[in-house]
C-alpha positions in Angstrom: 13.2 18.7 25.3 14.7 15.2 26.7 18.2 15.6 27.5 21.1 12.4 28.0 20.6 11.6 30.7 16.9 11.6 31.3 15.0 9.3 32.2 13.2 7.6 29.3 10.2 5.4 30.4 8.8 2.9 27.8 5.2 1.4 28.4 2.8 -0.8 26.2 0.4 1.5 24.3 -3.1 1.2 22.9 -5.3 3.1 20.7 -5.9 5.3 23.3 -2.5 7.1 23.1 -2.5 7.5 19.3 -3.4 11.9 20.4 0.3 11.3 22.1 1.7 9.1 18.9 0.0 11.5 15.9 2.6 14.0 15.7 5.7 12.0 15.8 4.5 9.4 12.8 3.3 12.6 11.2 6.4 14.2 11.0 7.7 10.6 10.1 5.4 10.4 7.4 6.2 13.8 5.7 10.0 13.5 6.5 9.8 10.5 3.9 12.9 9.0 4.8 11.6 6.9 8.0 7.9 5.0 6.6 6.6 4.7 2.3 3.2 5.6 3.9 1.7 8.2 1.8 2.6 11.4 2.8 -1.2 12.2 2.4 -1.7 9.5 5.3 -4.6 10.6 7.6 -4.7 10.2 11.6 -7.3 7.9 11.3 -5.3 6.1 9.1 -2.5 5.9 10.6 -3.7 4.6 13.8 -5.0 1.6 11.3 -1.1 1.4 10.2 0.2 1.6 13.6 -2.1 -0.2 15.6 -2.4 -2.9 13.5 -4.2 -6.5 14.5 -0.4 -7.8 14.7 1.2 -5.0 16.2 2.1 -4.8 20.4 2.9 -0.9 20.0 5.1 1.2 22.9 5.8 4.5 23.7 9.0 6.4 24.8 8.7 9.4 27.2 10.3 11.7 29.4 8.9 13.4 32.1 5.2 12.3 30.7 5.6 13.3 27.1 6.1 11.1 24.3 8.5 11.3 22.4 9.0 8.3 20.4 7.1 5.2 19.5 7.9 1.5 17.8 5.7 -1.3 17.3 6.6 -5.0 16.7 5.0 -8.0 15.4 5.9 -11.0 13.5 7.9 -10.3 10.3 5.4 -12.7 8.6 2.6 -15.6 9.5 3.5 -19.0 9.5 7.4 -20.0 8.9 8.7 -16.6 9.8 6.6 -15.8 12.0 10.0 -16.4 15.0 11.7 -13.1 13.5 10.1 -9.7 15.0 10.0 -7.0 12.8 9.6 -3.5 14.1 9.4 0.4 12.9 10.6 3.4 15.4 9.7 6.6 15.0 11.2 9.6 17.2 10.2 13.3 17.7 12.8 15.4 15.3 13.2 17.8 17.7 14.5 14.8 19.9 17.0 12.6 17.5 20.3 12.5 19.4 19.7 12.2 23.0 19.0 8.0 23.1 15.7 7.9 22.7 15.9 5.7 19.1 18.7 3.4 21.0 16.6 3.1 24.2 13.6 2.0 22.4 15.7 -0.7 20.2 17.4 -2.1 22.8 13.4 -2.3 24.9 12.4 -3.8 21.9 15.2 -6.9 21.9 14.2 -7.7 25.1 10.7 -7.6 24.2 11.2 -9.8 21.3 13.0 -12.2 23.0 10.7 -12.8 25.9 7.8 -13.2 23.1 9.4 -15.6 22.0 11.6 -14.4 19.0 14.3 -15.7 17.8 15.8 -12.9 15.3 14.5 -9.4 14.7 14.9 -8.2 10.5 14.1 -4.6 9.4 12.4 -5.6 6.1 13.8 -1.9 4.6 15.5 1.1 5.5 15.3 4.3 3.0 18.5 4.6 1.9 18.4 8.6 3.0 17.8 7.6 7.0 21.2 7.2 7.6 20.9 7.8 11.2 19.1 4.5 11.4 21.4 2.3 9.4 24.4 4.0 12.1 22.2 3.0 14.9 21.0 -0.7 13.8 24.9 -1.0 12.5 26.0 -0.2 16.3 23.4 -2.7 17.6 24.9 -5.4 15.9 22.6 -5.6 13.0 24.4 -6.1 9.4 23.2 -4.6 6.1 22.5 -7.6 3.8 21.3 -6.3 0.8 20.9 -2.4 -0.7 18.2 -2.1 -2.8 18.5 1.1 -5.4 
């Protein structure tokens, strides 16, 4: 278990770590409040999702085991394709110590040497409050709420 503190160490991840990734988007997946994969989603499957053709995909550990994960790409092809979009995903056992905050603020810096010039969260569930407190705390405004 990763305590404050700890050093986190985030790296660029390929397919190769998706053993390591696995049970954090599953849990992800069947919590239902972080991804609107279907909670049915298979590994092979989600290693399509995550690694996808657009993604660059990192990893957050501690002391060698991961225990978070994000991926970013282009919001969209062609005339939006200068805002980043990206999803997170931590270990349960691990919300609370930095790890989510750690990896967002990687992932600015990221962005902006790619080349970004804005980063947009397309959708939050509504129920993942801790997300919407962390993106709020980052700076990041709430434009619309979709019921």
């Amino acid at each position: 278990m990763a305590e404050r503190g700890d050093v986190i160490k985030i790296e660029e991840a390929d397919e190769s770590r998706m053993d390591s990734v696995w049970p954090i988007l599953q849990a992800a997946i069947a919590g239902s409040d972080v991804f609107a994969y279907p909670p049915a989603t298979t590994f092979e499957e989600a290693k399509k999702l995550w690694f996808g053709e657009r993604y660059r995909v990192f990893t957050a550990s501690v002391a060698g085991r991961v225990l978070g994960t994000y991926h970013l790409q282009p919001n969209q092809i062609g005339l939006d394709s200068h805002v980043a979009n990206v999803g997170y995903a931590v270990d349960p056992v691990q919300n609370g110590r930095g790890i989510a905050s750690t990896m967002l603020e990687h992932s600015l810096g990221i962005a902006r040497a790619a080349g970004f010039r804005a980063m947009q969260f397309n959708y939050v569930v509504s129920t993942n409050e801790k997300a919407v407190r962390l993106w709020k705390r980052h700076g990041f405004e709430m434009v619309r709420r979709v019921p």
